[in-house]
C-alpha positions as CSV (number, residue, x, y, z in Angstrom):
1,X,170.2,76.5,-51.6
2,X,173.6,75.1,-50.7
3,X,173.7,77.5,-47.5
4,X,170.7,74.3,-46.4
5,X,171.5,71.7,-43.9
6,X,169.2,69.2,-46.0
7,X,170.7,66.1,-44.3
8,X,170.0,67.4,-40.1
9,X,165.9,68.7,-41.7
10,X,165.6,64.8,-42.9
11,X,166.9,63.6,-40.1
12,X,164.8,65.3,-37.6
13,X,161.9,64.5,-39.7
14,X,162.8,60.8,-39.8
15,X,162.8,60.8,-36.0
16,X,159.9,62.7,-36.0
17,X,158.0,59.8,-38.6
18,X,159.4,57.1,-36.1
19,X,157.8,58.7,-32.8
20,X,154.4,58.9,-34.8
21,X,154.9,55.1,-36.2
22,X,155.4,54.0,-32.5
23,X,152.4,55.9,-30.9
24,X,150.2,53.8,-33.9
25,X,151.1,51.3,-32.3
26,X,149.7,52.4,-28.8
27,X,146.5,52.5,-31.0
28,X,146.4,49.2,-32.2
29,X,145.7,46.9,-29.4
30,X,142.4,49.3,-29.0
31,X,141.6,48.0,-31.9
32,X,142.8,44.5,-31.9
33,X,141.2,43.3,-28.5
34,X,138.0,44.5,-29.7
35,X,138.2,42.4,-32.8
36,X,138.0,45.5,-35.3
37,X,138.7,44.8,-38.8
38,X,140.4,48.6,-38.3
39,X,143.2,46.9,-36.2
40,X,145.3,45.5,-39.2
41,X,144.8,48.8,-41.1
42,X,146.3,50.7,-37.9
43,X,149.3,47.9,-37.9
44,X,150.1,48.4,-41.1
45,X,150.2,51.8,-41.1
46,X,152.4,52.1,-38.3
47,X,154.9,49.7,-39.5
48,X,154.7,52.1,-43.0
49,X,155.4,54.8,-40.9
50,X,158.6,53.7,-38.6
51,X,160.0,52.1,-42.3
52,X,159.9,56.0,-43.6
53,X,161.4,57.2,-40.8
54,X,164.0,54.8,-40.3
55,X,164.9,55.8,-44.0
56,X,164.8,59.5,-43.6
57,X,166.7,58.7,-40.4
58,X,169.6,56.3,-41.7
59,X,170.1,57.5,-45.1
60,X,170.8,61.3,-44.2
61,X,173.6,61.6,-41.7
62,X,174.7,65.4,-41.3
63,X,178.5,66.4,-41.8
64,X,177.6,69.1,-39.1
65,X,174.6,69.0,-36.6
66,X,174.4,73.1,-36.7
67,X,170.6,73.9,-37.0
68,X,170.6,77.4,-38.3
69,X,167.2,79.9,-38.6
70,X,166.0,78.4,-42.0
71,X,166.5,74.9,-41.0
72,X,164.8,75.7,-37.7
73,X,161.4,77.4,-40.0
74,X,162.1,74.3,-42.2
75,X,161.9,71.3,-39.7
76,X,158.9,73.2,-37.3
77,X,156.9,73.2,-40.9
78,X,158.0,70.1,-42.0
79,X,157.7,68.1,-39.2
80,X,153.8,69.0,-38.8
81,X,153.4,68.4,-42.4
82,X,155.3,65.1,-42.0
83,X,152.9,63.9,-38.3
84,X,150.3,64.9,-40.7
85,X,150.7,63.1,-43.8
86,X,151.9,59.8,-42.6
87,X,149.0,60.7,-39.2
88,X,145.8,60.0,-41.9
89,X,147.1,56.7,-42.7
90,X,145.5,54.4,-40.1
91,X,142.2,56.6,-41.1
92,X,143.5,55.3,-45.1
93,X,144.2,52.2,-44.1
94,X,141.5,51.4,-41.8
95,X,138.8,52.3,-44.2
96,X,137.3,54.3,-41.0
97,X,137.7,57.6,-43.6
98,X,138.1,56.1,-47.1
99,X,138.6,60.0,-48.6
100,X,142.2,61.8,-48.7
101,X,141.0,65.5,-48.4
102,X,138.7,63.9,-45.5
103,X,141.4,61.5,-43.5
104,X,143.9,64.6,-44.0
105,X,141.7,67.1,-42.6
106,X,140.8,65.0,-39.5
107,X,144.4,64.3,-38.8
108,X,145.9,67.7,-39.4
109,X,142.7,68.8,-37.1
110,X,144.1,67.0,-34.1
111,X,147.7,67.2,-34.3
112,X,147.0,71.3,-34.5
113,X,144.6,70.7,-31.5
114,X,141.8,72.1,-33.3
115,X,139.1,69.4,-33.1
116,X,137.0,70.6,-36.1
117,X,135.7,67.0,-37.6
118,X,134.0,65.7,-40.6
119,X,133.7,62.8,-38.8
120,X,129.3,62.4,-38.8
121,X,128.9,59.4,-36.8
122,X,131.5,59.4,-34.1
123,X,130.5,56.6,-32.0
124,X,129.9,54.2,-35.3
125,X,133.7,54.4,-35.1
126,X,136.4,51.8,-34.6
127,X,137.8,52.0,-30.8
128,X,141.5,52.1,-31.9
129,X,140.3,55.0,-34.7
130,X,138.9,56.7,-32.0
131,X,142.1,56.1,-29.6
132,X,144.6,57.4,-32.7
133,X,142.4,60.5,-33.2
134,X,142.9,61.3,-29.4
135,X,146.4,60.8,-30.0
136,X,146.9,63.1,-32.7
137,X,145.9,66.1,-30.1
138,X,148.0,64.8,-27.1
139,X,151.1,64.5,-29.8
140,X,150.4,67.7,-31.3
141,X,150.1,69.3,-27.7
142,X,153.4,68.0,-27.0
143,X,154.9,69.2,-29.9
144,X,153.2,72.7,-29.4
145,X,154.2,73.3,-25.7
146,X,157.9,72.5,-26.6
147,X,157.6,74.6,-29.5
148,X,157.1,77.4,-27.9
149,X,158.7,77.5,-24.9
150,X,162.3,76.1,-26.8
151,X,162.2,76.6,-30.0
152,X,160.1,80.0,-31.2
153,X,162.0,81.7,-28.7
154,X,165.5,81.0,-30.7
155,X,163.8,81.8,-34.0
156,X,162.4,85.2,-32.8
157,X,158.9,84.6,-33.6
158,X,155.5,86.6,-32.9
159,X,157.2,88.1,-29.6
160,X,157.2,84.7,-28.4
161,X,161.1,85.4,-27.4
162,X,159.1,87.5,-24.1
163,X,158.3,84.9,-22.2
164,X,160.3,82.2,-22.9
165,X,163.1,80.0,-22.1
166,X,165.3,83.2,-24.0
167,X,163.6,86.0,-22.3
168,X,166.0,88.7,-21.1
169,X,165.7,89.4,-17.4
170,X,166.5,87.5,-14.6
171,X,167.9,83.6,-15.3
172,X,165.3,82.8,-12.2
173,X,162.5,82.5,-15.0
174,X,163.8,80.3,-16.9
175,X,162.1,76.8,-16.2
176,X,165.6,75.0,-16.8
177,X,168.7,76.4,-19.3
178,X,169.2,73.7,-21.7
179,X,166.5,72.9,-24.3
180,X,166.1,69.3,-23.9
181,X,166.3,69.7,-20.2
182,X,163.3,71.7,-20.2
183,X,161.1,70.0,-22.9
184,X,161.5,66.8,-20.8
185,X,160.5,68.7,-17.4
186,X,157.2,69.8,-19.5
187,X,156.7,66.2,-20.4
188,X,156.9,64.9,-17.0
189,X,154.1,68.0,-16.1
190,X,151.9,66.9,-19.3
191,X,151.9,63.2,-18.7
192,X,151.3,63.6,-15.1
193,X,148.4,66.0,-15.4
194,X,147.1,63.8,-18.1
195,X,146.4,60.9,-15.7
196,X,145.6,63.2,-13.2
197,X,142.6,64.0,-15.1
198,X,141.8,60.6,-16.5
199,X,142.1,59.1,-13.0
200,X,139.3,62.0,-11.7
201,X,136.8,61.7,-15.0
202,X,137.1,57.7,-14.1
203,X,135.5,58.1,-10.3
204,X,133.0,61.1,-12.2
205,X,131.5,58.1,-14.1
206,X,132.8,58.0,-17.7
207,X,134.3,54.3,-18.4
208,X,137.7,54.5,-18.4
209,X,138.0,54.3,-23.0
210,X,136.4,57.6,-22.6
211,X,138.2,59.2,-19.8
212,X,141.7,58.6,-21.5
213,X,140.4,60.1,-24.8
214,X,138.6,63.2,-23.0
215,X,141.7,63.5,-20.9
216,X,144.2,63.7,-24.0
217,X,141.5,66.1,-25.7
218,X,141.6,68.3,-22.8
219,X,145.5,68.6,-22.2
220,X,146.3,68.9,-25.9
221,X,143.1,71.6,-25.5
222,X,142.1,69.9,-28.5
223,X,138.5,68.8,-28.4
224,X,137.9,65.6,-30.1
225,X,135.5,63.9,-28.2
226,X,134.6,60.2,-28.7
227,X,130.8,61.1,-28.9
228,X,128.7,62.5,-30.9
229,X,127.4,65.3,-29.0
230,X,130.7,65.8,-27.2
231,X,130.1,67.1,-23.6
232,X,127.0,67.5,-24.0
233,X,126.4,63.9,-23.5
234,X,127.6,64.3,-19.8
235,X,124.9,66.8,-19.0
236,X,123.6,64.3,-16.5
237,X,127.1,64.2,-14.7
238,X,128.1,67.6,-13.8
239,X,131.3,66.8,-11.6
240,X,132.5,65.5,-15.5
241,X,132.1,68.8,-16.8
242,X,133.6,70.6,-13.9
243,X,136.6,68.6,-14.1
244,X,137.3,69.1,-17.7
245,X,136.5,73.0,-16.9
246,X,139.4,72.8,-14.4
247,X,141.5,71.0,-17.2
248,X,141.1,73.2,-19.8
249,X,141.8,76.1,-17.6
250,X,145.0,74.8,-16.6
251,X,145.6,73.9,-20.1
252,X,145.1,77.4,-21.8
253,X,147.9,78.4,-18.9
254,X,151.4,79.0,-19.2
255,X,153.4,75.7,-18.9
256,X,156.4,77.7,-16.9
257,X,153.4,78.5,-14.6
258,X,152.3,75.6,-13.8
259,X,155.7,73.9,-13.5
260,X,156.2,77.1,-10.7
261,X,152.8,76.8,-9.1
262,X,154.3,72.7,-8.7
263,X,157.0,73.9,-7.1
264,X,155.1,75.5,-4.4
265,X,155.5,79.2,-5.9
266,X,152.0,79.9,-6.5
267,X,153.0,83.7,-5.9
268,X,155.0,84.1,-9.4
269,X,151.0,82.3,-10.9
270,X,149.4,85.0,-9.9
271,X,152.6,87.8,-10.4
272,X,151.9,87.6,-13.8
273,X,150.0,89.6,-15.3
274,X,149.1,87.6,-18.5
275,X,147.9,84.9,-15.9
276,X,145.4,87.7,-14.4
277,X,144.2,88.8,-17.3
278,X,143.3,85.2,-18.6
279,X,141.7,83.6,-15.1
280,X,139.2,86.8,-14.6
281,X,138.9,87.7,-18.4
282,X,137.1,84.1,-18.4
283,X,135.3,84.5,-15.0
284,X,133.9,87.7,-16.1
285,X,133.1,86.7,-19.5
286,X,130.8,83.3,-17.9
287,X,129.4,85.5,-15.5
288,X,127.8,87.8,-18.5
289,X,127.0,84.7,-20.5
290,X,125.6,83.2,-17.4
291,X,123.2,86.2,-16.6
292,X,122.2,86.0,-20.6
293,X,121.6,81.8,-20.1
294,X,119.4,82.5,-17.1
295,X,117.5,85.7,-18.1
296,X,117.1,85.8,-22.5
297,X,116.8,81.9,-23.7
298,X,113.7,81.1,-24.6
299,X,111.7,79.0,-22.2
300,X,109.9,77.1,-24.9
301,X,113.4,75.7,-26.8
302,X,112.7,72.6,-27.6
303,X,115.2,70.3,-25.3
304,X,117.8,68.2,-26.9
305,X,121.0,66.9,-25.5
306,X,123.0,69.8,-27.4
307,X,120.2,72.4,-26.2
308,X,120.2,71.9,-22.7
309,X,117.2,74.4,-21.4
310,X,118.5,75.9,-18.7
311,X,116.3,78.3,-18.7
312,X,116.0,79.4,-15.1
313,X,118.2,77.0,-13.5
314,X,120.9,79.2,-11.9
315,X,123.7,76.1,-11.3
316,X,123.4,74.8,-14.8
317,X,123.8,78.4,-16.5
318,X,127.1,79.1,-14.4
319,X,128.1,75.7,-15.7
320,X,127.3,75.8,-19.3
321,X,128.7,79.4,-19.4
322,X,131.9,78.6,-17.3
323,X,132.0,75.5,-19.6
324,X,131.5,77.0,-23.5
325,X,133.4,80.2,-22.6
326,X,137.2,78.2,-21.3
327,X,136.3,76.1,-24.2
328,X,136.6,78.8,-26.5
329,X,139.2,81.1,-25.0
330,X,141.8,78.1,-24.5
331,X,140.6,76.8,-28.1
332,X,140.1,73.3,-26.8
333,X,136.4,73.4,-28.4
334,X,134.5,70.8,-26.2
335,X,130.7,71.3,-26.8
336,X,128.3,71.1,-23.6
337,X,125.8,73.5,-25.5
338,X,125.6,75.4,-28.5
339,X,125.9,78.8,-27.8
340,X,124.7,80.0,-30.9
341,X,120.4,79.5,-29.3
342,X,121.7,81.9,-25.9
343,X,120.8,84.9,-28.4
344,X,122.8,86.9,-31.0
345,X,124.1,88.6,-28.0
346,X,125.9,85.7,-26.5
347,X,126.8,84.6,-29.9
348,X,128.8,88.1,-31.0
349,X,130.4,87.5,-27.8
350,X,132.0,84.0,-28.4
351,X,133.0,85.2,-31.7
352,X,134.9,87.7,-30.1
353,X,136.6,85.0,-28.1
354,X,137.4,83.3,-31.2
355,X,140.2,85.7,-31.3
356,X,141.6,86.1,-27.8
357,X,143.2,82.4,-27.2
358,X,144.6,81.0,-24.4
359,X,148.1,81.9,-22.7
360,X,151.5,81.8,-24.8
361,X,153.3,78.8,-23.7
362,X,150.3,76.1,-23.5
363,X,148.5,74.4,-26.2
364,X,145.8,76.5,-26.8
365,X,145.8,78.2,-30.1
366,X,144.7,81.8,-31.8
367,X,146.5,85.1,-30.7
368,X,147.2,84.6,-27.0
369,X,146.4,86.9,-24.0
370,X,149.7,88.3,-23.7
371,X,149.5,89.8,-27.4
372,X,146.1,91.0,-26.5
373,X,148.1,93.0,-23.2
374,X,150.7,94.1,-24.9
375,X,148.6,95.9,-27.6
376,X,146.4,97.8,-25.5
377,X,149.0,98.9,-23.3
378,X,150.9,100.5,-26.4
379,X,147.8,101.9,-28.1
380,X,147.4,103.7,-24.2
381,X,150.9,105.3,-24.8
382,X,150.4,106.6,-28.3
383,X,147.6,108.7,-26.5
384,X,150.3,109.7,-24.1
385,X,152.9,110.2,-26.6
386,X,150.5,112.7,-28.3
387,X,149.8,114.6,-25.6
388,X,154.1,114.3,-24.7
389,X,155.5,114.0,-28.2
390,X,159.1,113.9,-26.7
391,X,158.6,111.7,-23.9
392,X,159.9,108.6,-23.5
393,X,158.0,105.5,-22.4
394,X,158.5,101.8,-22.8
395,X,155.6,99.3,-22.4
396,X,156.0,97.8,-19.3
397,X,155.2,94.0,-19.1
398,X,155.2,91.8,-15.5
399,X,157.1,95.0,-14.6
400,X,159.6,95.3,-17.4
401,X,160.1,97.5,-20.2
402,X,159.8,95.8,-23.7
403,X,161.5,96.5,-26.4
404,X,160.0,98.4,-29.3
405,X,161.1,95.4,-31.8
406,X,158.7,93.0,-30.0
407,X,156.0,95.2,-29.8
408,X,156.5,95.8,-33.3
409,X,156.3,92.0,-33.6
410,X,153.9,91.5,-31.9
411,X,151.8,94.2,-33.9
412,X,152.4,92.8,-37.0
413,X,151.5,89.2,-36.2
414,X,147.7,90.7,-34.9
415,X,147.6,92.4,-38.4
416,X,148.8,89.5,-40.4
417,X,146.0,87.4,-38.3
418,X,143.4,89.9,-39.2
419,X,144.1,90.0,-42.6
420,X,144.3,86.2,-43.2
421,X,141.1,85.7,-41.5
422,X,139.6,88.3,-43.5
423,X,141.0,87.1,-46.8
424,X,140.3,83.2,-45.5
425,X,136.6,84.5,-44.8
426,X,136.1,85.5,-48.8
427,X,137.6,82.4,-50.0
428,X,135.7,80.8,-47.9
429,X,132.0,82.3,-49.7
430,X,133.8,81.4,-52.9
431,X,134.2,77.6,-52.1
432,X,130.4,77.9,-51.2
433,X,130.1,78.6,-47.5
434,X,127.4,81.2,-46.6
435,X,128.6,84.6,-45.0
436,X,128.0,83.8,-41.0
437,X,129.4,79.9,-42.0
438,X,132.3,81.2,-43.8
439,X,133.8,83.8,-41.0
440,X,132.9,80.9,-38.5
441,X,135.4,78.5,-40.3
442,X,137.8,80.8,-40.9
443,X,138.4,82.2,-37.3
444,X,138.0,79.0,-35.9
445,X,140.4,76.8,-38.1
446,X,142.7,80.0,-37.9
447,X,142.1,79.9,-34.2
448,X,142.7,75.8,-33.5
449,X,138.8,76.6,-32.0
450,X,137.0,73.9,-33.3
451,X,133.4,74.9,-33.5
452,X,132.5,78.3,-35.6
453,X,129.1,79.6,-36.5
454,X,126.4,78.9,-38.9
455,X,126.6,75.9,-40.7
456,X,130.0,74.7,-38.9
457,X,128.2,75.6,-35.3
458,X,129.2,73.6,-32.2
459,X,126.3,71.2,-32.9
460,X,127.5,71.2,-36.5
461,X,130.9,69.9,-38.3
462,X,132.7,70.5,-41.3
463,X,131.8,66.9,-43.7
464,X,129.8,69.6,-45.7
465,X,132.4,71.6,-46.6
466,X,133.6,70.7,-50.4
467,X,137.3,69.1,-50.8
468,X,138.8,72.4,-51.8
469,X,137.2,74.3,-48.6
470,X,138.6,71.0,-46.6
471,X,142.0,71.8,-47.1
472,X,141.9,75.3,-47.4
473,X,140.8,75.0,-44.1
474,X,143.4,72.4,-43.7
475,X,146.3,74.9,-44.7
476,X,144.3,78.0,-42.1
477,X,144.4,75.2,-38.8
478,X,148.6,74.7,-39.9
479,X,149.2,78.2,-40.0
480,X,147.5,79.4,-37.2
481,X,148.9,76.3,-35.1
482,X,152.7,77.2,-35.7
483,X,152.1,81.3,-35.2
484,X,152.0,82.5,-38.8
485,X,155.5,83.6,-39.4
486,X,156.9,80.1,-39.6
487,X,155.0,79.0,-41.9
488,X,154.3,82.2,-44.5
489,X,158.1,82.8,-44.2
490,X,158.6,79.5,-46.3
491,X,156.9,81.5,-48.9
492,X,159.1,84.7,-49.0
493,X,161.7,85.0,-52.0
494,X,164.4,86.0,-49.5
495,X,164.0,82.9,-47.7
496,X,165.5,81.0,-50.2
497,X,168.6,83.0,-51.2
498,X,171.6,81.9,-50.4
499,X,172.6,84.0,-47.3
């Protein structure tokens, strides 16, 4: 162990306790001008919070500042272990969610932007509970987009080094050279776009609480909403929904994208390929679920707000279809409908999706398109290669070859994905989750979805679940937030020797 840099991993996470204090903070006044009893709760944890950080901080100063590969896997897994732990403590603190395995499970839900809740009564809530919950996804959307565009890259994981900041090939993709420089230039694009969005769900009609709550759920592509039927609610106001369709699209994109498409080179948006395959993947997919909507739901559903009938009514089919299907593909998990009543048809479909994601390089969660591209287009060259054993052909990608190690990466990760969803699945019946429930949970935890099927359905949530299934579930939404390897590496014997 002495080859470990203990002092820079404390430090970071010190820094990293300190941010999350402060932002408690931003959730207190909430809180304290609406005369909640939660507002001293939220203080105190805060102040709890920056006091451990500034310990972890002050105490630990590194002989060398070197971060090396294992303190890299260290700090990434760490850090969202740390934003988690000391994250449920306005929930403690509060009393809005008096139970650990409960508090830790919401919190770890929204800083991995997966918006699964156990939360029953959402709008019974205190204002500044509801604010920090919000939070949680717009801090762990942060911390994702800078992930992987700056740090994944340097640690070689899950192929990410392709399209990022390291990505061989010309230096004109690369957003900016230095790390920091970048991560603040995809700040400045997140904040902005985040008021852009609250500004625009303001003039729709929500009040303006709700509009910077949805707005932070929708960047983050988390999916906490601060009612109880979610989206659903805004039924009546279909400019909302349309907005937060636009959001989420532009969420589940590439962040380099969008920084070019700001720029004025909307070309290079729609030169790459992953891009394509995303925008008419989810255009084509509505337009199917649409046709479904219109033509095979039964006319005599009973109507509630979460079962809109649309039964008929062309504009509102597109909308719910355009709406459930980018919720699901960019993993933000809004709910204008439950998909599961469209017919098993439509439901086998948006399990599918479960397993597609958004783009690599925003905050959407599960494999990512590119992964998806990259797959098929080697499986299409081992049919070539068998017909032209001693041919040679790379997989091309936005034009250029890739190199066998990635793909190979890139492979492995899908099968490692597969395989934990499959073993998660079987837990899952063991910990008392029926069979549809139980692949539900574990593909959309795994995922950073948010809704599954069966008893976790998008009209559903997870306070059901027993403690055990709370944070196994818990430990599913972690690994599949920080792509697998960094986390499961942790666990490897090798990891540990000294190198």
């Amino acid at each position: 162990m002495g080859s470990l840099n203990l002092k820079i991993i404390y430090r970071f996470l010190g820094i990293t306790a300190i941010l999350n204090g402060l932002f408690m903070f931003v959730a207190f006044p909430f809180s304290y001008f609406n005369e909640e009893e939660a507002a001293a709760g939220i203080l105190i944890a805060g102040i709890i919070t920056v006091f451990i950080g500034l310990l972890l901080y002050l105490l630990n100063k590194p002989k060398s500042t070197n971060i090396h590969k294992k303190e890299g896997y260290l700090i990434v897994t760490l850090g969202w272990l740390t934003l988690s732990f000391t994250g449920m403590l306005p929930y403690l603190f509060s009393g809005a969610i008096p139970s650990i395995s409960d508090a830790f499970f919401e919190t770890i839900s929204g800083y991995s932007t997966t918006g699964s809740s156990i939360l029953t009564d959402i709008e019974s809530m205190p204002k500044g509970i509801l604010f920090w919950r919000s939070v949680t996804h717009w801090i762990g959307g942060m911390g994702i987009i800078v992930l992987t565009i700056a740090i994944l890259p340097l640690l070689g994981i899950g192929g990410m080094q392709l399209f990022m900041a390291e990505a061989p090939g010309p230096s004109a993709d690369k957003l900016h050279p230095r790390i920091t420089d970048t991560a603040k230039r995809l700040y400045l694009i997140y904040v902005s776009l985040t008021f852009a969005e609250f500004f625009l769900l303001k003039i729709a009609g929500m009040t303006w609480f709700d509009a910077i709550n949805h707005a932070m759920a929708t960047l983050s592509t988390g999916g906490f909403s601060t009612k109880n039927s979610s989206i659903a609610y805004y039924n009546n106001l279909p400019f909302v929904q349309y907005i937060i369709i636009f959001f989420m699209l532009i969420a589940g994109t590439n962040f380099v994208l969008i920084y070019f498409a700001l720029k004025g080179k909307v070309r290079k948006v729609f030169q790459s390929e992953e891009f394509k395959y995303y925008l008419f993947g989810i255009l084509g997919t509505s337009a199917i679920i649409a046709v479904l909507i219109i033509f095979y739901q039964d006319p005599n559903l009973q109507t509630t707000i979460a079962h809109p009938n649309v039964y008929g009514d062309t504009e509102s089919a597109i909308r719910h279809a355009l709406f459930m299907v980018t919720s699901v593909v960019t993993t933000t998990g809004f709910v204008s409908a439950d998909f599961t009543t469209w017919s098993f048809f439509a439901t086998a479909i948006f399990f599918a999706l479960f397993f597609t994601g958004g783009s690599a390089g925003s905050t959407s969660g599960g494999v990512k398109v590119v992964r998806h591209i990259i797959m098929l287009k080697n499986s299409f060259l081992e049919f070539k290669k068998a017909l032209h054993p001693n041919a040679i052909i790379p997989v091309r990608y936005d034009g250029k070859s890739v190199s066998q190690t990635i793909v190979f990466n890139i492979l492995s990760f899908f099968i490692i994905y597969m395989l934990i969803f499959i073993m998660a699945s079987v837990i899952l019946t063991f910990l008392g989750l029926d069979f549809i429930s139980a692949l539900g949970a574990a593909a959309s935890s795994l995922g950073n979805i948010g809704p599954g099927l069966g008893s976790v359905s998008p009209v559903d949530n997870f306070a059901h679940l027993s403690s055990t299934a709370k944070w196994f579930c818990s430990f599913l939404m972690l690994i599949g937030r920080l792509e697998l390897f960094t986390v499961l590496i942790l666990f490897t014997p090798f990891f540990w020797r000294k190198s």
